[in-house]
N, C-alpha and C positions, 0 to 999 in steps of 0.2 A: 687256647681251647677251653682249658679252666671257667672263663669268665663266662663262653656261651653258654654254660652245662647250670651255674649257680641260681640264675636267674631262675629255670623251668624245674629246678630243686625244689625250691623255695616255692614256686609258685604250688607245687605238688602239696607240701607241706601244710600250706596253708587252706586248699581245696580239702585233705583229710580232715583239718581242722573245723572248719568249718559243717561238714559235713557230720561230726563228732556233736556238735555243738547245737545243730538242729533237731539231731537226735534228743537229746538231752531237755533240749527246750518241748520237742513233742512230747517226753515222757513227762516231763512238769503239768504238760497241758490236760495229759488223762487223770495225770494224779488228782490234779485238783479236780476236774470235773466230775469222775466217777467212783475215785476212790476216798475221801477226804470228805468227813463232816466236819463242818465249822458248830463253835459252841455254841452261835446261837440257833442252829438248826437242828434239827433231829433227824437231816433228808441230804444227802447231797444236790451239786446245782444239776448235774443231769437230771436226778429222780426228780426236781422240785420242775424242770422245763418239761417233763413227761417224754423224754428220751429211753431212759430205763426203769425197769420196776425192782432196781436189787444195787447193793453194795456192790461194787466191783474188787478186786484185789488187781494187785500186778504180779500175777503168776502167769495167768492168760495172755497177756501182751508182752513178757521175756520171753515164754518159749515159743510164740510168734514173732518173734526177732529171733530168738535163737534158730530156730530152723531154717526161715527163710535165708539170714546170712550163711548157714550150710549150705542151701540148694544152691544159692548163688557162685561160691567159691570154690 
């Protein structure tokens, strides 16, 4: 019985994993977008695409994860 249980463990495992890991890569993705001056600019790439008019921080987007992961659980 062992051996049927292992496989859908692991498979478990690796779906949180992954799951962790998209996370991770979308927070990379706002940092650099909205939060992140590069030295040769004076603008981030959203303000320089005219998406936003302002520096972002990532307070806004933890306790929008923060919360939603509460409503959810």
């Amino acid at each position: 019985m062992r051996e049927l249980t292992c496989p859908l463990v692991d498979l478990d495992e690796q779906h949180s994993w992954v799951g962790r890991h998209c996370a991770a890569v979308a927070l990379h993705y706002v940092y650099t977008n909205l939060c992140h001056i590069p030295r040769n600019m004076r603008i981030t790439a959203a303000m320089a695409a005219g998406i936003t008019d302002r520096v972002w921080t990532l307070e806004p987007f933890a306790i929008a994860a923060i919360s939603r992961r509460t409503s959810l659980g």
